[in-house]
Structures are given as C-alpha cells and as structure tokens.
C-alpha positions in Angstrom: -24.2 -1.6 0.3 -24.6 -4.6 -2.0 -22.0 -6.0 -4.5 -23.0 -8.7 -6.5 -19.9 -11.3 -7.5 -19.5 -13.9 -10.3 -20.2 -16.6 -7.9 -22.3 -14.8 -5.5 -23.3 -11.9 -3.3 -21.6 -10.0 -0.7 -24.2 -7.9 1.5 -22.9 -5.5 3.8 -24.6 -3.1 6.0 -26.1 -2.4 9.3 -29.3 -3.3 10.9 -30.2 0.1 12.0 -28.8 1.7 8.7 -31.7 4.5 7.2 -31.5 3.9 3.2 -28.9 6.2 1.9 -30.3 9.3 -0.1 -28.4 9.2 -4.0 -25.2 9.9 -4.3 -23.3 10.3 -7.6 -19.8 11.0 -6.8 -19.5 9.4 -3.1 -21.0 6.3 -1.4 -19.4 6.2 2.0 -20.3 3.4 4.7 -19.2 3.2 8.0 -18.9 -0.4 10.0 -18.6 -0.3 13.8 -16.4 2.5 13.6 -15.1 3.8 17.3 -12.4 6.6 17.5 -9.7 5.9 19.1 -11.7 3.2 20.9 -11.8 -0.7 22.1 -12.3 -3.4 18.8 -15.9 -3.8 19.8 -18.3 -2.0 17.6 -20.9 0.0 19.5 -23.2 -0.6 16.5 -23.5 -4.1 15.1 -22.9 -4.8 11.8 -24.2 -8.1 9.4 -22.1 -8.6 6.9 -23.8 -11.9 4.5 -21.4 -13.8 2.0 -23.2 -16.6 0.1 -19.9 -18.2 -1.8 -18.5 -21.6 -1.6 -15.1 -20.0 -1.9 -14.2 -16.7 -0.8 -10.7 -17.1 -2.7 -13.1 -17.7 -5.9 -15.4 -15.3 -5.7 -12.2 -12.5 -5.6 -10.8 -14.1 -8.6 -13.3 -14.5 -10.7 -14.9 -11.2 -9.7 -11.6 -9.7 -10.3 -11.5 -11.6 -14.1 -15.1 -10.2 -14.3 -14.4 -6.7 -13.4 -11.6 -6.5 -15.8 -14.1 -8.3 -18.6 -16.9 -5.6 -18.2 -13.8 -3.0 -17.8 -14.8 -2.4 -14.0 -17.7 0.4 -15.1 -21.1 0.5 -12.6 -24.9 0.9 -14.3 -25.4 4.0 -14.9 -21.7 5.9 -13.4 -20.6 8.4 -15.6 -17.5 8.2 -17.5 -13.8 8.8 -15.7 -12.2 12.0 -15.4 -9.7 11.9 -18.2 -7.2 13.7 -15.8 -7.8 11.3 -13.1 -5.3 8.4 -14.7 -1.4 9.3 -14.1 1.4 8.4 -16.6 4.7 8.1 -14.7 7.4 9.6 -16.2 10.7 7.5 -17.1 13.5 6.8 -14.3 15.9 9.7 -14.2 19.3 9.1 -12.6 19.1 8.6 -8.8 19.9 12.0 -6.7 20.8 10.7 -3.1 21.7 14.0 -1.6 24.7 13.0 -0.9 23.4 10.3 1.1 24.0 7.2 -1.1 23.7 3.5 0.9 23.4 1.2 -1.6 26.7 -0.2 -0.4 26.0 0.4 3.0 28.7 -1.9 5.1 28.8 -0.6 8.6 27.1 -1.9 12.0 23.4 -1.9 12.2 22.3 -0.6 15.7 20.4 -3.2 17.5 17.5 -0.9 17.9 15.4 -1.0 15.3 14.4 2.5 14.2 17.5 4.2 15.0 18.6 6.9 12.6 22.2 5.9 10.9 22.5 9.4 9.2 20.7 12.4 7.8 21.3 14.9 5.5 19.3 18.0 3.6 17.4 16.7 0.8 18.3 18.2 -2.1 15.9 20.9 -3.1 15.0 19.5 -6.3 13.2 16.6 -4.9 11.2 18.6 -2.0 7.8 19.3 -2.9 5.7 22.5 -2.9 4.0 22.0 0.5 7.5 21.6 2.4 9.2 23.6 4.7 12.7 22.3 5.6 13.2 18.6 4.3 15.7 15.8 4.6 17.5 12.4 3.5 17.6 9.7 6.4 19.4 6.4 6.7 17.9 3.9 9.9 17.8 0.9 11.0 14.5 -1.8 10.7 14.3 -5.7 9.8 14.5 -7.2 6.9 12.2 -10.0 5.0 15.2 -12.3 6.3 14.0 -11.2 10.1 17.7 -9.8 9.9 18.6 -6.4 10.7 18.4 -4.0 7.7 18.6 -0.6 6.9 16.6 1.9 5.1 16.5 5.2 3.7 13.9 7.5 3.3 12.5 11.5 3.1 11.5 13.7 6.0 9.1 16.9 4.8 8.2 19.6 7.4 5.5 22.3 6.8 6.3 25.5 6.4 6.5 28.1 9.7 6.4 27.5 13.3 5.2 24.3 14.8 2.2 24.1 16.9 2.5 23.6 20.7 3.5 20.0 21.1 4.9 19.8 17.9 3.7 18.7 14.0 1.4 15.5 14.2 2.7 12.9 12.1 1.7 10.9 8.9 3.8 8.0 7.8 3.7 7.6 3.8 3.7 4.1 2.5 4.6 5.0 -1.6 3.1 2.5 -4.3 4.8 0.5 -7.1 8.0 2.3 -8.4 9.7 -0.8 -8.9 12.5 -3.1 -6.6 15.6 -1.6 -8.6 17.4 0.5 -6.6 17.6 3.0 -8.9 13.8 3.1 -8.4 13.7 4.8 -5.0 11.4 7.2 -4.1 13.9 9.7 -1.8 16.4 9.8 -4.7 14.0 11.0 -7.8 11.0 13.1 -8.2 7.9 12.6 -6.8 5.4 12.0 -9.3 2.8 15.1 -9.8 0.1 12.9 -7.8 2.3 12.3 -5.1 3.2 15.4 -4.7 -0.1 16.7 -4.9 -1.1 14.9 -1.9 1.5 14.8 0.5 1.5 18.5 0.3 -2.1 19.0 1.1 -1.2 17.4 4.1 2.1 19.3 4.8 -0.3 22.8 4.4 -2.2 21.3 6.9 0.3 21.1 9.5 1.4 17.3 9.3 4.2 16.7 9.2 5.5 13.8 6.6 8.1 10.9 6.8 8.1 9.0 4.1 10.1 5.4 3.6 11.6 3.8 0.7 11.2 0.4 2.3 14.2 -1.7 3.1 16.1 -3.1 0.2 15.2 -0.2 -1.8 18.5 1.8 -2.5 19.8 0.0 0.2 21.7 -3.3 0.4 19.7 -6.0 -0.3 15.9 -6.8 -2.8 13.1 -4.8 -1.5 10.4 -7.2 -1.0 7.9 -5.9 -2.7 4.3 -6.8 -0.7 5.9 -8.1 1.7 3.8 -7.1 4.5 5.6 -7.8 7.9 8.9 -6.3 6.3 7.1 -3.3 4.8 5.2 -2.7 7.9 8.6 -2.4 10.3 10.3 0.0 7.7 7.5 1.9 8.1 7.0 2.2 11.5 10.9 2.8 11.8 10.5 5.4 9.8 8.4 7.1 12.1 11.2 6.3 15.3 13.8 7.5 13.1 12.3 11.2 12.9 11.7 11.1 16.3 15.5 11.6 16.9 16.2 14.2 14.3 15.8 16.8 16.5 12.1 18.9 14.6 9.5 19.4 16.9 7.3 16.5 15.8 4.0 15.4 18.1 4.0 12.0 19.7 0.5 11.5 17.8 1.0 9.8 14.5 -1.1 8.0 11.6 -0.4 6.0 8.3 -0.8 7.0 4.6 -0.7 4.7 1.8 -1.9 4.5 -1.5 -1.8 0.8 -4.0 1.4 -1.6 -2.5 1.3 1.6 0.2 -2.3 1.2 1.2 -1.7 -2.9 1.9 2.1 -2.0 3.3 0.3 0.7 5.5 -2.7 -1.8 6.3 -0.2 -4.1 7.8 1.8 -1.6 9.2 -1.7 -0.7 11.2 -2.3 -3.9 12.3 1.6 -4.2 14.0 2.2 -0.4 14.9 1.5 -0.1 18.5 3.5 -3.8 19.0 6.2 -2.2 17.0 6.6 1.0 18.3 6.3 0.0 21.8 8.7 1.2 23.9 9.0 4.5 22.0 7.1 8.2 22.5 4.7 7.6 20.1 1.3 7.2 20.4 -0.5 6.0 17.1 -3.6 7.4 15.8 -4.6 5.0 12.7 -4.2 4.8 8.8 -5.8 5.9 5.5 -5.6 2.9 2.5 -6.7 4.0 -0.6 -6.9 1.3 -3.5 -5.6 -1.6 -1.6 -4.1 -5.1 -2.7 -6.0 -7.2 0.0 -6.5 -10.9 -1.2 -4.7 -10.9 -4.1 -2.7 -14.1 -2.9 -6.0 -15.4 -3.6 -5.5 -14.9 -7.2 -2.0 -15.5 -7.7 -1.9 -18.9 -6.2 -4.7 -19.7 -9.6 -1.7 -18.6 -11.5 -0.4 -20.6 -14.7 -0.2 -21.6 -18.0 -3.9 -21.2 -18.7 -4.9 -18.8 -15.4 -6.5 -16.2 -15.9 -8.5 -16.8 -18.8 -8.1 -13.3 -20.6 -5.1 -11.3 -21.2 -4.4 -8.8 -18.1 -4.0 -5.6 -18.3 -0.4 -4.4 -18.6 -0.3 -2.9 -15.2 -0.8 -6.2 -13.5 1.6 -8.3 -15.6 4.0 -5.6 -14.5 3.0 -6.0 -10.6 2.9 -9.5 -11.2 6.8 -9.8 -12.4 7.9 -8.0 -8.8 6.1 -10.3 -6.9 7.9 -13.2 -8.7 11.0 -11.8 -8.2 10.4 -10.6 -4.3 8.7 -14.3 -3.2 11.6 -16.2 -4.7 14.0 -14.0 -3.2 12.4 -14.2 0.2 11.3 -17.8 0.0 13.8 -19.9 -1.9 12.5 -23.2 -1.0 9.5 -22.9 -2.9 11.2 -22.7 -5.9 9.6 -20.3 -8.0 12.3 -20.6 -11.0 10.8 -24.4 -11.0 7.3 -23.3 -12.4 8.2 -20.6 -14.8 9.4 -21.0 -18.0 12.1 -19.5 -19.6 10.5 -16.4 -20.8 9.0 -16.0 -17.0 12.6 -16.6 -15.1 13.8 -13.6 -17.5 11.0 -11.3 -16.5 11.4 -12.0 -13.1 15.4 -10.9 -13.5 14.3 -8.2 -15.4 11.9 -6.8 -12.7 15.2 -7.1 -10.1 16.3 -3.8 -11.7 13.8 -2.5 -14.0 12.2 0.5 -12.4 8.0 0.3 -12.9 7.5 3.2 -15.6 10.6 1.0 -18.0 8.9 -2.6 -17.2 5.9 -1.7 -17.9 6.7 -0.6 -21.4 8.8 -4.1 -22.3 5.7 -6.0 -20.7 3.1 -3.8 -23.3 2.6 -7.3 -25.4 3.5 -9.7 -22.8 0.8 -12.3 -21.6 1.3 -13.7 -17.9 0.3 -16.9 -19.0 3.2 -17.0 -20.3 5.7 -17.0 -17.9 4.5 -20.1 -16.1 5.2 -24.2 -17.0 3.5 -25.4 -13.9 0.7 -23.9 -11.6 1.4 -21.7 -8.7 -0.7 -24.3 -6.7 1.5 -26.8 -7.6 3.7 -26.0 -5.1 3.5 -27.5 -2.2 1.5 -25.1 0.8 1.7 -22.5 -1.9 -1.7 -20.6 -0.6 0.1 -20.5 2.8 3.2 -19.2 1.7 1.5 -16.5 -0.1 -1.0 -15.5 2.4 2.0 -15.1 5.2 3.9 -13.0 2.5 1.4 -10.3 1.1 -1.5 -11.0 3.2 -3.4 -8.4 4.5 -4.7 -8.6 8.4 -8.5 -8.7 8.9 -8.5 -8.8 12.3 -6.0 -7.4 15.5 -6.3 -3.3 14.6 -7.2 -1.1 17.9 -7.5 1.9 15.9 -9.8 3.8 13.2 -8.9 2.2 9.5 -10.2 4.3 6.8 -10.6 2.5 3.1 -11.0 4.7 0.0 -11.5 2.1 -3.2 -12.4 3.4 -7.0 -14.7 1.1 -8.9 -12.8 2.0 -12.3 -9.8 0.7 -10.5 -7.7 -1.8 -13.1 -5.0 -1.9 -11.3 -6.1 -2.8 -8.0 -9.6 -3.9 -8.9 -12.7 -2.9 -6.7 -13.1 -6.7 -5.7 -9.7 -6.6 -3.7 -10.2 -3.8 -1.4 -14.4 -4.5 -0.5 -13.8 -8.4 0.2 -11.3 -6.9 2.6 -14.1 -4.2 4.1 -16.3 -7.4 4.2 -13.3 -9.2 6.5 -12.9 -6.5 9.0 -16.7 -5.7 9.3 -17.5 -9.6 9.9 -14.9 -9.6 12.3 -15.7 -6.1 13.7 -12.8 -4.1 13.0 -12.9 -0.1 13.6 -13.4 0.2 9.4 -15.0 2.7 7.4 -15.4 2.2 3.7 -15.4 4.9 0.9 -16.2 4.0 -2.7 -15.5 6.6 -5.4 -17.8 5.5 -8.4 -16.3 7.2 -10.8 -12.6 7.1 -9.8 -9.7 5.2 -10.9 -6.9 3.9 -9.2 -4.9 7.3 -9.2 -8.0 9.3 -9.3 -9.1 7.8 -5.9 -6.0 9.2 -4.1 -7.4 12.7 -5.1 -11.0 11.7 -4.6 -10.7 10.2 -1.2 -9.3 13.8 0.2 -12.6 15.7 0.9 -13.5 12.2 3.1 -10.0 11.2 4.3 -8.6 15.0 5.5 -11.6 15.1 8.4 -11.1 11.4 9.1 -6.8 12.6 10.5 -8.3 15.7 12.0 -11.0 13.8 13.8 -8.2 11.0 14.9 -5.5 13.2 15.2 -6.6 15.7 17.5 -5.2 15.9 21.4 
C-alpha cells in the first residue's frame, strides 16, 4: 500500500507481496502477522518513510486530509447512513447502583468487584441474555486506587463448555461528565448494533465506563495507562460474578476506545498477571494514534483552517483531562479566557451538548500561548495519550475509514507504519469508502473471523 503525505511518502508493504487484484470496498494488508505467536514476524516487512519529521508529516497530512475533505481518486461517495448523530444526554439510570459519591475502602487488588446489580432492562441491548451493573476496583491517572463502574452483557442460552469467550469494550467519546456514562444511558443505535453481533455470537461482553466516569473523580479522557487498567479490571471483575465466562479474552474498541484498547493490548498480559485469564488480542477501529503530535502545534494561529466541530469538541476534553492530571504544566497559563471556559465547560458537558455550544467555535481561539511553549510539552503529551508501537505479544487488528473526520486516516496508518517497522503482530484494514462510524460497521465482515481465528481453544 502507498500513501502519499504533504511532506512525503509512507511506503508499506512486503517483499514477497503479489500485486493486489482491485478492490472497491476493502483493501486489507497484513504485516508480519503470527497468531497467538512470538513478536518476530515470519515474513519480513519494509516499511519506507522519507520525512524529515514524522510528527509533521501527521499534522500536516491531517490539515490536508481535512482540506481535500479526506475523499480518495476515484472512491465513491459515503453511505449516507454510515454517519451517526448521537442523541441528547437523558437523565442517568444507574440501576440502583449509583457511585458517584462512592466513599468506602478500595480493595487493594485491583480488579476486585465492589458490587453488582441487574441492569436495568432499559439499557440492555437486543443481543443480551442476562445483563448487569458492576462497581470494582483499578488505578487511577493519580497511580492511586480508583474505582469504576461498568455493564456486563451475556448472550442468550446455555454457555459453551468452558464458558463464553470474552471481549472487553473500550466505548468512544461520550464526554468526562458524569452524567455522560455509558452503563447509566442508552447505548447509541451503533453501539448496540455491534456489541450484539458479538453477543449472538457467543461472546460474551464487559464493558467499562473508565474510571472517573460516574465515579468519584475526572475521567481522563485518553489517558492511556489509566484507560488501559480500567479496562483490563473490567475483565478481572467479571471473572468473580459467578457466569460461566472462558479464561480466553480479547479487546474491542472503537475512536478514544480503539487507542484506550490499543494501550490496553500493549499492558494486558502485565496487568492481568496473576489472574485466570489468558488474553487473546484486540480489534481498533478508527484510532487516535499520534495525535499528541498535533496538539503540541497547538495555538493561536495552529492549525491553519477552521477544524471540524468534532475535533474542537475532542480537543476541549483533552484540555480539561491533561490539566487535571498534570497540574504542573499549567494548561490554564496558555489559554485564554474563552479556552479556560471551554475547558470547565467540557468537565460536565456530556459530548452530544458540547458539541452543539462549540458549532461556531474556532480552536484557535482558546489559546494565548503555544502548546510547545511549555516546557517538555511533547513529552508530557506523548506519556499521556500515546499510543505503544512496540511491546504487543499478540494479534492487533486495525480497521481505519479514509472519509474519517474525526479521527483522520493519517492517525491510524502512521501508527500501522510504527508497528510494522518495528514488527508488531499488525494487520491493517482500510475501508475506502467509510467514515468514522461507518467503519465500525464496515470492519465486521474482516474483524468477526479475525476473534474466531484468535479466540479459538
């Protein structure tokens, strides 16, 4: 596959690769990939990048994309039922489960379950059996003990012989409000769409709100390290609710899930250690990888255009979640006014709301000083929403859209180029025509024989 940047040319493919046959709705590559095997790649792969600056070439190729409005020569136009409006916030439901004021002892044990309770039947979804509302224990962005809540989904009927197989969901952007968690409202139509085609085939689903997130404390949105432990803690949690759940386990996520489930990949056997689990690997579908490689260009006159509104909106949470989590950078010393205000606002402000009081706003805005003013600011960025591109020891599976605005295309194939130059187990699926919500349903036909293939005894 070649992808030609703004400032250059990224060239990846193998050396023993036939020339694909046309493919209009699919191209699929697969780098080094070894089931369930060692790191080492039994073919070798050449990945070519002829940039100056890697961090650059994302940026402006990002600018670019969104410029040109991300559309290949010659791909037809998008589905118009592939793009998903949210709806707007309803009042949280926390099935009687409510631990937003949470106040009693934290076991020590990360991943021990605190409480369940049935969750209510109004936010199961179609594919679930018997489904519940769990409290448990995981670490914080603060490296302090924490707990989070999340949903538990069983299929329907009798469990196999050695129990359900299980697939850890990592949700995308909702917001870092509390009343913005995922186990207290609906699931949107896409969501639910796709976690029950799993559940009807005989995976069972935990799903985690992340710490922070209707639970004492900000969720850190991005935050890798402390989205990756609520995630795997999820996973230990349902281990003691008593279902008959396999050891064998994999990730799901999709947008802040796919790079939350990307670094949940790289830590999950050093996590779960310890524990009867035995992990499988992890479908990311439209992933933020290197995007601390565009907000530390951030400022009063970066980027040059007017971003879509989506990305002002993610870019307000992760103003909010850095300064939270890193208070001696400062982040209130750079922004203005205007950006302090949006960065309170998107405390509480669940993502469907923001988004609509951010319809005129301009990022530029928001800042009085450079990002990279700060002192180590690239540093601090990369060690808090970085995504790993080496250190997996199992299969990673990348689905990316290349009429994705919100995460564009740029973002999640610099990261394919990473793990195939530093041979990773990574296979790469680009969906031509697809947008950022149309990929989750696009990826299916690729991603479903990809967990039967990793999942099996």
């Amino acid at each position: 596959m070649r992808v030609v940047f703004a400032l250059g040319e990224l060239v990846i493919g193998h050396a023993d690769q036939p020339k694909p046959r046309p493919r209009t709705e699919t191209i699929s590559l697969r780098f080094g990939f070894v089931p369930d095997g060692p790191r080492s790649a039994t073919r070798v792969s050449s990945v070519s990048v002829r940039s100056a600056v890697v961090g650059s070439v994302i940026a402006v190729s990002t600018v670019a994309t969104l410029l040109v409005g991300g559309i290949p020569a010659g791909a037809a136009p998008p589905r118009p039922a592939a793009t998903e409006t949210l709806p707007p916030t309803g009042t949280p439901n926390y099935s009687g489960l409510d631990a937003r004021g949470f106040s009693g002892e934290i076991p020590s044990r990360a991943g021990t379950l605190v409480r369940h309770t049935t969750l209510d039947p109004a936010l199961s979804i179609p594919g679930a059996g018997r489904a519940y509302r769990i409290l448990y224990s995981t670490t914080d962005q603060h490296d302090r003990r924490a707990v989070s809540t999340g949903a538990v989904f069983l299929p329907r009927g009798a469990a196999p012989a050695g129990g359900w197989p299980v697939l850890a969901w990592a949700h995308g952007t909702v917001g870092i409000g509390d009343t913005c968690t995922p186990s207290a409202q609906p699931r949107s139509t896409r969501d639910s769409d796709y976690l029950s085609h799993w559940l009807r085939r005989g995976y069972a689903v935990v799903a985690t709100d992340y710490a922070g997130l209707g639970t004492p404390g900000l969720m850190s949105y991005l935050n890798g390290v402390a989205e990756a432990h609520s995630i795997v803690d999820s996973v230990k949690a349902l281990t003691q609710l008593g279902e008959p759940t396999a050891r064998r386990w994999a990730i799901l996520g999709q947008s802040q899930g796919a790079g939350a489930a990307m670094n949940a990949a790289r830590r999950a056997t050093e996590f779960s250690r310890g524990w009867p689990l035995d992990y499988r690997g992890v479908v990311a579908t439209g992933t933020p990888a290197n995007i601390e490689s565009v907000i530390v260009l951030g400022g009063p006159t970066f980027p040059p255009v007017k971003l879509p509104v989506g990305l002002t909106t993610y870019t307000t949470y992760i103003l909010a979640a850095l300064r939270e989590a890193r208070p001696d950078l400062d982040i209130d010393g750079i922004l203005t006014p205007r950006g302090r205000a949006v960065a309170d606002r998107a405390e509480t402000v669940c993502y469907p709301e923001l988004r609509t009081e951010l319809a005129d706003a301009d990022v530029r805005s928001f800042f009085r000083r450079p990002v990279n003013s700060i002192p180590g600011a690239y540093e601090a960025l990369h060690r808090f929403m970085g995504t790993p591109a080496q250190g997996y020891d199992r299969p990673i599976f990348l689905g990316q859209g290349l009429l994705d605005t919100d995460v564009p295309a740029p973002s999640a194939l610099s990261l394919a180029a990473q793990l195939t130059a530093n041979r990773q187990p990574v296979e790469l699926h680009v969906y031509p025509t697809s947008d950022h919500s149309g990929t989750v349903y696009a990826s299916q036909p690729d991603s479903t024989p990809f967990l039967a293939r990793i999942l099996k005894r």
